[in-house]
C-alpha positions in Angstrom: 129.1 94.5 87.9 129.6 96.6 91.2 131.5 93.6 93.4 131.5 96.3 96.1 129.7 99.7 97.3 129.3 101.4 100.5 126.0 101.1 102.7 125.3 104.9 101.6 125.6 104.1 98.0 122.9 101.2 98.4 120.8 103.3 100.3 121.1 105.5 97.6 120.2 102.9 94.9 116.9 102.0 96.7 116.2 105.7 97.1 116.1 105.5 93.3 114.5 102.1 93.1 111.8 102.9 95.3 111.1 106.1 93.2 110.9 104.5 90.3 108.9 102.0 91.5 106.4 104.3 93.4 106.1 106.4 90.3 105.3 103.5 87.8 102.9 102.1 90.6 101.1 106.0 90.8 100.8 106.0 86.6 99.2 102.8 86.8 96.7 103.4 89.2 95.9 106.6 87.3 95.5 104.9 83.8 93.4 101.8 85.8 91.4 104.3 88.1 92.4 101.2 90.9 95.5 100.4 92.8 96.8 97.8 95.6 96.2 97.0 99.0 98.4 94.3 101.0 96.9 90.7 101.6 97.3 87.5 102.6 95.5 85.4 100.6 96.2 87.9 97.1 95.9 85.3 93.6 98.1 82.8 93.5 97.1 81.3 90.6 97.0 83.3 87.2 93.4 82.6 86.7 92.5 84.1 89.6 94.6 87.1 89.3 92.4 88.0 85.8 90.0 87.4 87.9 90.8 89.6 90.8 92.1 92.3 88.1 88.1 92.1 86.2 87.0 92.7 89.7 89.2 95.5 90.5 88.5 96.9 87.0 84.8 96.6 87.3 84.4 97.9 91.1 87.6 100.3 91.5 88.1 98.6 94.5 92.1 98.3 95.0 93.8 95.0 93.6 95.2 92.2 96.6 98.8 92.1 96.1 100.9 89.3 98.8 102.2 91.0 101.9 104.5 87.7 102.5 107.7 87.8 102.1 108.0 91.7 102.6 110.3 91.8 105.4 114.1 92.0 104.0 113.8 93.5 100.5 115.1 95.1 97.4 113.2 98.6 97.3 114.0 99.4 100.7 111.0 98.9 102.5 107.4 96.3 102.5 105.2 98.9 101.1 107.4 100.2 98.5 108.4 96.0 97.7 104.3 95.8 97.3 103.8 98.7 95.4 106.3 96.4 92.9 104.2 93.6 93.5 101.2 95.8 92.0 103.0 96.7 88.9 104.2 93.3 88.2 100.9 91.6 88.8 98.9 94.6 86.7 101.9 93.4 83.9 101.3 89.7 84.2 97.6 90.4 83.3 98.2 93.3 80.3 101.0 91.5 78.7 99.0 88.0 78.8 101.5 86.3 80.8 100.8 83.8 83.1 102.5 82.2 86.3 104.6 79.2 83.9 108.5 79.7 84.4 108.6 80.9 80.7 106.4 83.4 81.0 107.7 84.9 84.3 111.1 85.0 82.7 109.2 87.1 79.6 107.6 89.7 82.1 111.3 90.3 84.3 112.8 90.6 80.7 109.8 93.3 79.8 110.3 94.8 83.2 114.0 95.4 82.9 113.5 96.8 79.5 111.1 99.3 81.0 113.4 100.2 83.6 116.3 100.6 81.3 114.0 102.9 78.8 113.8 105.3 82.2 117.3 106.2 82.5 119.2 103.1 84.2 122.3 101.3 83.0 124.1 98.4 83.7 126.5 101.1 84.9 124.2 101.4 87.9 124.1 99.7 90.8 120.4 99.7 90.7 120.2 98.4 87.6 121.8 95.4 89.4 119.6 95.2 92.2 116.6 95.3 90.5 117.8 92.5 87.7 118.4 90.0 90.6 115.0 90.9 92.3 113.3 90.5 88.7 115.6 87.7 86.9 117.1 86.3 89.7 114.3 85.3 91.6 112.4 83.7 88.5 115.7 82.0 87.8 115.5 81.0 91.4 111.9 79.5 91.6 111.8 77.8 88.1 114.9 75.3 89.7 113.6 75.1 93.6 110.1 76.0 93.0 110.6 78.2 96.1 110.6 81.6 97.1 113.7 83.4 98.2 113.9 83.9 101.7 115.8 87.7 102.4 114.8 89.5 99.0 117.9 91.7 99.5 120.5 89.5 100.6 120.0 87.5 97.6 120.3 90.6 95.6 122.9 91.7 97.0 124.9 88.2 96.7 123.8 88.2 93.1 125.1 91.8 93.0 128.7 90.8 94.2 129.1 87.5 92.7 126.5 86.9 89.9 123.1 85.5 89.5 124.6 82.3 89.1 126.5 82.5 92.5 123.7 84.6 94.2 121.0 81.7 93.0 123.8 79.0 94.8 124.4 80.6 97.6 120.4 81.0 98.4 119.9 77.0 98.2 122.7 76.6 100.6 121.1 79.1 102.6 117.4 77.0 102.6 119.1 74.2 102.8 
Protein backbone atom coordinates (compact mmCIF):
# COMPACT_ATOMS: atom_id res chain seq x y z
CA UNK A 1 0.00 0.00 0.00
CA UNK A 2 1.43 3.44 -1.12
CA UNK A 3 1.71 5.22 2.67
CA UNK A 4 2.97 8.18 0.62
CA UNK A 5 3.00 9.81 -3.05
CA UNK A 6 3.41 13.25 -4.30
CA UNK A 7 0.33 15.56 -5.36
CA UNK A 8 1.55 14.92 -9.15
CA UNK A 9 1.38 11.20 -8.74
CA UNK A 10 -2.34 11.43 -7.36
CA UNK A 11 -3.22 13.75 -9.94
CA UNK A 12 -1.89 11.29 -12.11
CA UNK A 13 -3.98 8.39 -10.58
CA UNK A 14 -7.25 10.23 -11.07
CA UNK A 15 -6.19 11.11 -14.56
CA UNK A 16 -6.39 7.25 -14.99
CA UNK A 17 -9.33 6.79 -12.73
CA UNK A 18 -11.37 9.21 -14.41
CA UNK A 19 -10.46 7.57 -17.79
CA UNK A 20 -11.40 4.55 -16.87
CA UNK A 21 -14.35 5.56 -15.47
CA UNK A 22 -15.49 7.86 -18.34
CA UNK A 23 -14.81 5.02 -20.74
CA UNK A 24 -16.82 2.26 -18.91
CA UNK A 25 -19.61 5.05 -18.36
CA UNK A 26 -19.41 5.77 -22.66
CA UNK A 27 -19.70 1.57 -23.29
CA UNK A 28 -22.60 1.55 -21.21
CA UNK A 29 -24.55 4.15 -22.55
CA UNK A 30 -23.70 2.62 -26.01
CA UNK A 31 -24.85 -1.01 -25.15
CA UNK A 32 -28.14 0.75 -23.16
CA UNK A 33 -28.82 3.43 -25.96
CA UNK A 34 -29.35 5.78 -22.43
CA UNK A 35 -26.98 7.44 -20.07
CA UNK A 36 -27.05 9.82 -16.84
CA UNK A 37 -27.94 13.23 -15.95
CA UNK A 38 -27.23 14.72 -12.36
CA UNK A 39 -30.26 15.09 -9.84
CA UNK A 40 -31.32 15.70 -6.68
CA UNK A 41 -33.94 13.59 -5.96
CA UNK A 42 -32.14 10.31 -8.20
CA UNK A 43 -33.69 6.61 -6.50
CA UNK A 44 -32.86 6.05 -3.30
CA UNK A 45 -34.42 3.06 -2.81
CA UNK A 46 -33.64 -0.08 -5.06
CA UNK A 47 -37.13 -0.43 -6.19
CA UNK A 48 -37.21 2.70 -7.52
CA UNK A 49 -33.99 2.56 -9.23
CA UNK A 50 -35.50 -0.71 -11.48
CA UNK A 51 -37.89 1.52 -11.75
CA UNK A 52 -36.17 4.59 -13.02
CA UNK A 53 -33.75 2.15 -15.13
CA UNK A 54 -37.37 0.46 -16.95
CA UNK A 55 -38.06 4.04 -17.59
CA UNK A 56 -34.82 4.99 -19.00
CA UNK A 57 -34.78 1.69 -20.95
CA UNK A 58 -38.23 2.21 -22.41
CA UNK A 59 -37.93 6.09 -23.26
CA UNK A 60 -33.98 6.62 -23.75
CA UNK A 61 -34.36 9.38 -21.64
CA UNK A 62 -30.94 9.61 -19.47
CA UNK A 63 -30.96 7.74 -16.01
CA UNK A 64 -30.99 10.35 -12.55
CA UNK A 65 -27.96 9.65 -10.81
CA UNK A 66 -27.38 11.86 -7.13
CA UNK A 67 -25.41 15.01 -7.56
CA UNK A 68 -24.88 15.12 -3.57
CA UNK A 69 -21.98 14.56 -2.22
CA UNK A 70 -19.94 15.45 -5.42
CA UNK A 71 -17.88 18.16 -4.14
CA UNK A 72 -14.42 16.59 -2.70
CA UNK A 73 -13.98 13.29 -4.63
CA UNK A 74 -12.11 10.30 -5.82
CA UNK A 75 -12.10 10.68 -9.77
CA UNK A 76 -11.08 14.13 -9.63
CA UNK A 77 -13.99 15.98 -10.37
CA UNK A 78 -18.31 15.97 -9.77
CA UNK A 79 -19.04 14.95 -13.23
CA UNK A 80 -16.56 12.34 -13.66
CA UNK A 81 -17.62 11.09 -9.63
CA UNK A 82 -21.31 10.94 -11.40
CA UNK A 83 -20.38 9.34 -14.40
CA UNK A 84 -19.23 6.49 -11.51
CA UNK A 85 -22.41 6.89 -9.91
CA UNK A 86 -24.02 5.87 -13.50
CA UNK A 87 -22.08 2.75 -13.83
CA UNK A 88 -22.61 1.63 -10.38
CA UNK A 89 -26.28 2.15 -10.32
CA UNK A 90 -26.61 0.55 -14.17
CA UNK A 91 -24.57 -2.53 -12.07
CA UNK A 92 -26.83 -2.60 -9.10
CA UNK A 93 -29.78 -3.22 -11.47
CA UNK A 94 -27.95 -5.86 -14.11
CA UNK A 95 -26.21 -7.83 -11.44
CA UNK A 96 -29.65 -8.02 -9.27
CA UNK A 97 -28.20 -6.33 -6.36
CA UNK A 98 -30.07 -4.32 -4.23
CA UNK A 99 -29.28 -1.36 -1.62
CA UNK A 100 -28.79 -4.26 1.72
CA UNK A 101 -25.09 -3.94 3.06
CA UNK A 102 -24.51 -7.50 1.64
CA UNK A 103 -25.29 -6.76 -1.54
CA UNK A 104 -23.39 -3.41 -1.91
CA UNK A 105 -20.33 -5.15 -0.59
CA UNK A 106 -21.04 -7.87 -3.63
CA UNK A 107 -21.27 -5.02 -6.36
CA UNK A 108 -17.64 -3.00 -4.95
CA UNK A 109 -16.24 -6.61 -4.98
CA UNK A 110 -17.59 -7.10 -8.82
CA UNK A 111 -16.52 -3.58 -9.50
CA UNK A 112 -12.99 -4.00 -8.33
CA UNK A 113 -12.77 -7.18 -10.19
CA UNK A 114 -13.63 -5.34 -13.37
CA UNK A 115 -11.18 -2.75 -12.76
CA UNK A 116 -8.50 -5.16 -12.07
CA UNK A 117 -9.48 -7.22 -15.43
CA UNK A 118 -8.48 -3.65 -17.24
CA UNK A 119 -5.01 -3.40 -16.36
CA UNK A 120 -4.78 -2.14 -12.52
CA UNK A 121 -2.81 -3.76 -9.70
CA UNK A 122 -2.58 -3.51 -6.18
CA UNK A 123 0.78 -2.13 -7.36
CA UNK A 124 -1.08 1.06 -8.28
CA UNK A 125 -2.01 3.75 -6.50
CA UNK A 126 -5.24 3.80 -8.23
CA UNK A 127 -6.03 0.57 -7.47
CA UNK A 128 -6.00 1.99 -3.94
CA UNK A 129 -8.10 4.85 -4.40
CA UNK A 130 -10.69 3.39 -6.17
CA UNK A 131 -10.89 0.21 -3.43
CA UNK A 132 -11.55 2.78 -0.64
CA UNK A 133 -14.10 4.80 -2.75
CA UNK A 134 -15.81 1.23 -3.67
CA UNK A 135 -15.11 -0.94 -0.29
CA UNK A 136 -14.44 1.60 1.93
CA UNK A 137 -17.36 3.46 1.78
CA UNK A 138 -19.80 0.33 1.91
CA UNK A 139 -17.63 -0.66 4.83
CA UNK A 140 -18.28 2.75 6.08
CA UNK A 141 -22.21 3.06 5.73
CA UNK A 142 -23.03 -0.69 6.72
CA UNK A 143 -21.46 0.46 10.57
CA UNK A 144 -22.70 4.37 10.60
CA UNK A 145 -25.42 4.11 8.14
CA UNK A 146 -23.98 7.45 6.86
CA UNK A 147 -22.37 8.76 3.92
CA UNK A 148 -18.75 9.87 3.95
CA UNK A 149 -18.39 13.37 4.07
CA UNK A 150 -14.91 14.35 1.71
CA UNK A 151 -14.96 11.25 -0.84
CA UNK A 152 -11.23 11.87 -1.26
CA UNK A 153 -9.91 12.57 2.04
CA UNK A 154 -11.26 9.33 3.22
CA UNK A 155 -9.62 7.68 0.39
CA UNK A 156 -6.72 9.09 0.75
CA UNK A 157 -6.67 8.29 4.73
CA UNK A 158 -7.59 4.74 3.77
CA UNK A 159 -4.79 4.95 1.24
CA UNK A 160 -2.01 5.82 3.88
CA UNK A 161 -3.21 4.01 6.77
CA UNK A 162 -5.84 1.32 5.78
CA UNK A 163 -9.54 0.88 5.38
CA UNK A 164 -9.68 0.11 8.82
CA UNK A 165 -7.94 3.42 9.97
CA UNK A 166 -9.36 5.43 6.98
CA UNK A 167 -13.11 4.16 8.18
CA UNK A 168 -11.91 5.47 12.09
CA UNK A 169 -10.59 8.37 11.30
CA UNK A 170 -13.99 9.39 9.22
CA UNK A 171 -16.24 8.77 12.45
CA UNK A 172 -13.99 11.03 14.35
CA UNK A 173 -14.19 13.39 11.69
CA UNK A 174 -18.47 13.32 11.84
CA UNK A 175 -18.24 13.09 15.06
Amino acid sequence: MPESFTSSELAVAQKRLADYVLDQAHNIERRLYFGWEPAGDAPEKYKDLCEAFAASQKDGHPLPVSNENSSSVVFGSPDVNMAYRYVHDVAHVEQGLSFSSPDEFELARWLMRRFERAGFSRNDLEWHLFEADAVGQVMFYAVTRQYVGDQLQFALDCVRHGLNTGIYLELERQR
